[in-house]
C-alpha positions as CSV (number, residue, x, y, z in Angstrom):
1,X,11.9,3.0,13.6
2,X,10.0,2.0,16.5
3,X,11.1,5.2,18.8
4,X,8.7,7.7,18.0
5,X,10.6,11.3,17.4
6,X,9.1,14.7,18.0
7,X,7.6,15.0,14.3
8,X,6.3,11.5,14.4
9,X,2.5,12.1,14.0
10,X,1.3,9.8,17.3
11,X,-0.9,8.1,15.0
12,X,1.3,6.8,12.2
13,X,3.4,5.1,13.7
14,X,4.5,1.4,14.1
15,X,3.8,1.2,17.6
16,X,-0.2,2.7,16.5
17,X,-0.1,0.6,14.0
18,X,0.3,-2.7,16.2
19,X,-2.0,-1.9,18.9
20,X,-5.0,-1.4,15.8
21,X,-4.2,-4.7,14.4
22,X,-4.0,-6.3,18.3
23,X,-7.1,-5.0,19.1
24,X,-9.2,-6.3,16.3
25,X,-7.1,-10.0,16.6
26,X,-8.3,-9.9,20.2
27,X,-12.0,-9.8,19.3
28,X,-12.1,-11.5,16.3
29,X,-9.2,-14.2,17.8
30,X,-8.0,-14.8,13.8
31,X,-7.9,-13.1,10.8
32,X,-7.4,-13.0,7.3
33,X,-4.0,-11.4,6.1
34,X,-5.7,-9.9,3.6
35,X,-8.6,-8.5,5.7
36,X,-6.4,-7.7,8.3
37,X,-4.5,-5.5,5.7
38,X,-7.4,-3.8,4.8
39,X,-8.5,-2.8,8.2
40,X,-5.2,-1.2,9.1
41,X,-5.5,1.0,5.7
42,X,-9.2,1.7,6.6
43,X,-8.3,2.8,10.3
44,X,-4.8,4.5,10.1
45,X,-4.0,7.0,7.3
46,X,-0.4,5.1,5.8
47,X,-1.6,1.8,7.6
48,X,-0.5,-0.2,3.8
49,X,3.2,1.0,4.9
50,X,3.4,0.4,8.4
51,X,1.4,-2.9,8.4
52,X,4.0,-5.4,7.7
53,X,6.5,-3.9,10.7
54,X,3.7,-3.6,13.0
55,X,3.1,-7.2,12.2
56,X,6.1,-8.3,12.5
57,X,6.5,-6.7,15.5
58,X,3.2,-8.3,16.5
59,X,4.9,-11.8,15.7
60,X,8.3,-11.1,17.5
61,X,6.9,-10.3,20.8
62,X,4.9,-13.6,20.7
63,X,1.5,-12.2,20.9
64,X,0.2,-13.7,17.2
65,X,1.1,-16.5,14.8
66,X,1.1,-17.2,11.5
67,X,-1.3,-19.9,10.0
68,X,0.0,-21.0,6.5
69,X,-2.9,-23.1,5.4
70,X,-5.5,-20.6,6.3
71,X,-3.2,-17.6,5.6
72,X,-4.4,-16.2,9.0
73,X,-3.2,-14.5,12.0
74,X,-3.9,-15.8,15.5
75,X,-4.3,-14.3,18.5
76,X,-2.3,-15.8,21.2
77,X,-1.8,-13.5,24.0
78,X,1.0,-12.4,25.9
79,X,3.7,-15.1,27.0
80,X,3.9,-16.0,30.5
81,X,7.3,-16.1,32.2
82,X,7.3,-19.6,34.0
């Protein structure tokens, strides 16, 4: 799903997807879930479908986390090998 094929449009896919929803946790540090949501739709035509795996994808590589009392995302940056 993450591999990109030749009909993959370059813009809906996870991997587009992510780097839209990094870009606005960089400058706005954390967001709403719900907001965030609504700014993927808004920017990427099929962002409602691909915004949970390019989250989670988001999540896995450690670059946000999940706050459960605010119901926000934070941006974290990258993790530094030590």
């Amino acid at each position: 799903m993450l591999r990109p094929t030749k009909h993959s449009h370059p813009d809906r896919t996870v991997l587009n997807v992510a780097l839209v929803l990094l870009a606005r946790l960089r400058s706005k540090r954390v967001e709403d879930y719900d907001a965030l949501r609504t700014y993927a739709k808004a920017k990427v035509l099929g962002g409602e479908v691909l915004f949970l795996p390019a989250l989670n994808f988001l999540y896995v590589m450690g670059v946000v986390e999940y706050r459960p009392k605010t119901d926000a995302f934070e941006y974290v940056g990258p993790n530094e090998a030590v």
